[in-house]
C-alpha positions in Angstrom: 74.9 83.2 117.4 78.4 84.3 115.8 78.2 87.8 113.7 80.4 88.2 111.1 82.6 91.4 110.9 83.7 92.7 107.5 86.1 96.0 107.3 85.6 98.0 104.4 88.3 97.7 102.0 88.9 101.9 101.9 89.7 101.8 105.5 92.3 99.0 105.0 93.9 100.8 102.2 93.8 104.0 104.3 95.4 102.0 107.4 98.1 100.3 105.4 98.7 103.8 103.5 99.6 105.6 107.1 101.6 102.7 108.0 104.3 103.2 105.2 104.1 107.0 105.1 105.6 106.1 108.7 108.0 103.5 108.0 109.6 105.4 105.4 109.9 108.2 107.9 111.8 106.5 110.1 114.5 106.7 107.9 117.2 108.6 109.1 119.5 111.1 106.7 123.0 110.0 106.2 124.4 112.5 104.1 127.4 114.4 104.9 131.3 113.8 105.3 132.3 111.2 107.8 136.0 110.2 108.9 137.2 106.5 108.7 138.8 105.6 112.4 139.0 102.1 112.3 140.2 99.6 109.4 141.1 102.6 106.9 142.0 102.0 103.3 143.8 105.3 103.4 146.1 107.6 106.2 144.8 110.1 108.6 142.4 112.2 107.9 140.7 109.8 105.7 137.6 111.3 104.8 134.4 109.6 103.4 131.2 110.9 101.7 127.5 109.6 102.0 124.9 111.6 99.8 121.5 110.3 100.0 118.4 110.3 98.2 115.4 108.7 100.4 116.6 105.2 100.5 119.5 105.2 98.1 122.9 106.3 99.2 126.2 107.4 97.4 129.1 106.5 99.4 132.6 107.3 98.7 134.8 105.6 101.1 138.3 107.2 102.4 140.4 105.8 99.3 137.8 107.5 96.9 136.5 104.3 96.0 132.8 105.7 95.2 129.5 102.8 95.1 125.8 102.7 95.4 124.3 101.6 98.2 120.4 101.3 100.0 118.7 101.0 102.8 118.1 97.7 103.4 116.0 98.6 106.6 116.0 101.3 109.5 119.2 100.9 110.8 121.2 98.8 107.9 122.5 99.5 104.4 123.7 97.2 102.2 126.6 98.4 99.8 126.6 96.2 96.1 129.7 97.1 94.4 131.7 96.6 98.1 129.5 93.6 98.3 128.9 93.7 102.2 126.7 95.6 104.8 126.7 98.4 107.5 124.6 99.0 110.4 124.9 102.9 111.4 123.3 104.0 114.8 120.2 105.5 115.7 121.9 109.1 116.0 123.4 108.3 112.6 127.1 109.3 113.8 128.8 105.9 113.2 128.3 103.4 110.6 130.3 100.2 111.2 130.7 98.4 107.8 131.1 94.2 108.2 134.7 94.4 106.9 135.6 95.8 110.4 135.4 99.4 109.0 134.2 102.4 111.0 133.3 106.0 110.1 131.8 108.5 112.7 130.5 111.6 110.7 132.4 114.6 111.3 130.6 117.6 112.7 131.4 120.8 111.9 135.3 122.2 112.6 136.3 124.9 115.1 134.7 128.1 115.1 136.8 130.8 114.0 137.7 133.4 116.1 135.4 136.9 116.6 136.1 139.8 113.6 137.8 142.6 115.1 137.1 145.8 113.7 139.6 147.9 113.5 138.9 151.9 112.4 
């Protein structure tokens, strides 16, 4: 004797609801100044910018070239205007664009020395 199973259709939605609440926070944040160190369309120090929005991204590359760009996935971006992709790393300090380019996100700068008071 087979029973049939039926699962309400609120607890599907419910299930399916907490599943992309949790995909989309998987999505790492990008923003912040990175430095091109391989395949550079400009000289040393060649500084790049990422803003981003959930999954869209504002990228201006190291020759101040600026372009949308999105999330394709956890892990890859896909840039229109520059009409190629990027995967960036889990840590979100490199992103290494199909053209060969790299940028590693620069982290702070040296901390400047103590305040001496002087009376």
């Amino acid at each position: 004797m087979k029973k049939n199973f039926t699962v309400p259709a609120a607890l599907v939605a419910a299930t399916l609801a907490g599943t992309t609440i949790s995909a989309s926070a998987q999505v790492l944040n990008l923003s912040g100044q990175f430095q091109c160190v391989q395949r550079c369309a400009a000289p040393p120090p060649a500084l790049a910018y990422v803003t981003q929005a959930d999954w869209n991204l504002n990228l201006v590359n190291e020759a101040g070239i600026p372009a949308r760009a999105w999330i394709d996935w956890p892990g890859h971006i896909w840039v229109d205007t520059w009409n190629q992709g990027a995967v960036y790393s889990p840590d979100g300090l490199t992103i290494q664009f199909d053209s060969g380019s790299v940028w590693q996100r620069v982290i702070g700068g040296p901390v400047p020395p103590p305040r001496r008071w002087v009376r």
